[in-house]
C-alpha positions in Angstrom: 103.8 158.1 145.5 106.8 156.0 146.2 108.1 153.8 143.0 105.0 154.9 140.6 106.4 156.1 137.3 108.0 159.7 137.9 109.4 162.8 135.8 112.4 164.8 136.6 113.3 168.0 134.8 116.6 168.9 135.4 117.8 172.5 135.0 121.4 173.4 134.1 123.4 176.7 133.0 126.0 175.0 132.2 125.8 172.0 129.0 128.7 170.0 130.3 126.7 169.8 133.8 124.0 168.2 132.2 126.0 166.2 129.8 128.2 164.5 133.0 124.1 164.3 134.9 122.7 162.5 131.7 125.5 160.0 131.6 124.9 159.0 135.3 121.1 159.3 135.4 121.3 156.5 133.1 122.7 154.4 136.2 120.2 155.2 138.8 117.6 152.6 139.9 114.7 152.3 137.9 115.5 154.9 134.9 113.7 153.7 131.8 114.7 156.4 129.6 116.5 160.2 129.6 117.1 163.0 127.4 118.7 165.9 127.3 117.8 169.7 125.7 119.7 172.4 124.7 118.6 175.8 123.4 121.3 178.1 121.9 121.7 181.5 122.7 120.1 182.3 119.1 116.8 180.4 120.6 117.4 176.6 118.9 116.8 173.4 120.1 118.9 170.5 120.4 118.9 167.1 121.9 122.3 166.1 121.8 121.4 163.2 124.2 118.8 160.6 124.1 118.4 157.1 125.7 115.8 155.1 126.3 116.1 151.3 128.6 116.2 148.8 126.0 115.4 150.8 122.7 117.7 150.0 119.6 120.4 152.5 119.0 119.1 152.3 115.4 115.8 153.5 116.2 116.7 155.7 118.8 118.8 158.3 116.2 116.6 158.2 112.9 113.8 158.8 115.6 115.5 161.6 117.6 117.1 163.0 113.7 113.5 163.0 112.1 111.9 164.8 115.6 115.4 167.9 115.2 114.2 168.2 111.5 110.4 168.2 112.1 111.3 170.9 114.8 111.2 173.8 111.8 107.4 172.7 111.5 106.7 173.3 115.1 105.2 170.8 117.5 103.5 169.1 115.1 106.3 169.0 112.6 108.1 167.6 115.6 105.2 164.8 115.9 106.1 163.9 112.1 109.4 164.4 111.9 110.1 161.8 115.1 107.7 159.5 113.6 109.0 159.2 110.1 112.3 159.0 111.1 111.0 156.1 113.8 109.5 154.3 111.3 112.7 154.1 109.4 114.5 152.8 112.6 112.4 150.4 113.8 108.8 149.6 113.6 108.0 148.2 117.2 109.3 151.3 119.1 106.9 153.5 117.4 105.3 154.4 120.2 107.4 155.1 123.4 109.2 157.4 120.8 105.7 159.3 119.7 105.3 160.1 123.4 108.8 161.0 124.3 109.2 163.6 121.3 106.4 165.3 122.2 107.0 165.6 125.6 110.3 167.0 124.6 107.8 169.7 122.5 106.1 170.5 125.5 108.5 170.9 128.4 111.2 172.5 126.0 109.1 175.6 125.4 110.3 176.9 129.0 113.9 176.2 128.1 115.8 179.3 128.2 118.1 180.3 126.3 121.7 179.0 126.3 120.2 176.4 129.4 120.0 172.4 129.1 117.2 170.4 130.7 117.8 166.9 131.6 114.7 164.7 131.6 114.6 161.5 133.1 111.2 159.3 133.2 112.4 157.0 136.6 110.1 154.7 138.7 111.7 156.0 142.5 112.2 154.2 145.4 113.7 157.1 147.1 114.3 160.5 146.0 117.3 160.5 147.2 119.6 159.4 144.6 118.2 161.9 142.1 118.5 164.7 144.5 122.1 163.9 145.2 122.5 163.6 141.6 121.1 167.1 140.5 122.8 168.7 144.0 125.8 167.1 142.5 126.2 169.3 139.3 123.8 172.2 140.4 120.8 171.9 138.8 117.6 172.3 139.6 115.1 169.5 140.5 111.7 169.6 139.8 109.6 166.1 139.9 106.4 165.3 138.1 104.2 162.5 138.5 104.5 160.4 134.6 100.6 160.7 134.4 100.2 164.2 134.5 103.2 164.8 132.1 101.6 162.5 130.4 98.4 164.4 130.1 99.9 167.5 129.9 101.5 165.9 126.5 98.4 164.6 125.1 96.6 168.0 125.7 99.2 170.1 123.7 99.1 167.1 120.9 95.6 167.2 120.6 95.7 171.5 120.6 97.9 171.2 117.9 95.8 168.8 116.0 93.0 171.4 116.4 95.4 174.1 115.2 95.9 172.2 112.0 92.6 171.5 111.8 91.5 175.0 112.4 94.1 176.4 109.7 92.8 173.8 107.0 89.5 174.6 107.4 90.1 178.4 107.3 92.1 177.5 104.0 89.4 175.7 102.1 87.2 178.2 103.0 88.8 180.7 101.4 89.5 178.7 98.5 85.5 178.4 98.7 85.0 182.0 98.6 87.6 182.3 96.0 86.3 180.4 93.4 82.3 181.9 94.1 84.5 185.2 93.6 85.6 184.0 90.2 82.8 182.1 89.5 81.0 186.0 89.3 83.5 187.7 87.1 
C-alpha cells in the first residue's frame, strides 16, 4: 500500500555499512524514526544508533540505556529496562519508546552474529529511495507493513507476559507444597 506506515529491516555484514545507511535513512521522505542493531561475534546486542522524528535526545538515551541493561532479563527485562529508563527521560514519550524497544526484542532474535540490522519505520511514497539506499551499501531489504510488525510485537509481549505469569505461578505453587511439606514434619 503506497504511503501507509511501513517497516524496513535492513541487513548488513559490515557495521560501518549500516552506520553510513542509518545516518541517511534519517533523510528520506517520511522516516519517523530508525535504529540500528548489532550483535557481537560473542552473541550480544547493541543499539549503537537510535532516532526517533521529534523525540528529545534526553529521552531518547536513558530510554535506549535502560532497554541495553534490561536486555540481561530477556525480552521482558528489555520491556522494563526501556521503560524505567523512559520514564527518567521524559514522561510524554513513554509510549512510542515501549513499542520501539520491543520491536527491537523481536526482530533482533534473527540477528546473526557479528551482522547489523537497520530498522526504519517510514510512511513510502515510493520504494525507490529506500531500495537505492540499501543497494547503496549492500544490504538487504526486506519491507513490512507497520501493522503486522506491529502485531507481531504485541504477540511476543503478551507471550512473555504469560511466561512470567506462568513461572510465578509455578513458584507459588511450590512454595504451596513446601510449606504443606513442612507443615507435616
Amino acid at each position: 500500500m503506497p504511503d501507509s506506515p511501513t517497516m524496513l529491516f535492513i541487513t548488513f555484514d559490515d557495521a560501518a555499512a549500516a552506520g553510513a545507511a542509518y545516518e541517511e535513512v534519517k533523510e528520506l521522505p517520511g522516516v519517523r524514526q530508525a535504529a540500528v542493531l548489532e550483535r557481537s561475534p560473542e552473541g550480544l546486542l547493541d543499539v549503537p544508533e537510535s532516532w526517533v522524528h521529534g523525540a528529545g535526545t534526553p529521552t531518547v538515551v536513558s530510554g535506549i540505556v535502560g532497554g541495553l541493561i534490561g536486555l540481561i532479563g530477556g525480552p521482558v527485562g528489555v520491556f522494563l529496562g526501556w521503560t524505567a529508563g523512559t520514564v527518567l527521560g521524559g514522561v510524554a514519550e513513554i509510549k512510542r519508546f515501549q513499542d520501539a524497544a520491543e520491536g527491537l526484542t523481536v526482530y533482533s532474535s534473527g540477528l546473526a552474529e557479528g551482522g547489523s540490522l537497520l530498522i526504519a519505520e517510514v510512511r513510502e511514497h515510493t520504494p525507490d529511495a529506500a531500495d537505492a539506499l540499501a543497494a547503496r551499501h549492500g544490504g538487504r531489504l526486506v519491507r513490512r507493513p507497520a501493522d503486522e510488525v506491529a502485531a507481531e510485537v504485541r504477540s511476543a509481549q503478551e507471550a512473555a507476559e504469560e511466561a512470567v505469569r506462568a513461572e510465578q505461578e509455578q513458584l507459588e505453587e511450590q512454595e504451596e507444597q513446601k510449606r504443606q511439606q513442612d507443615g507435616h514434619h
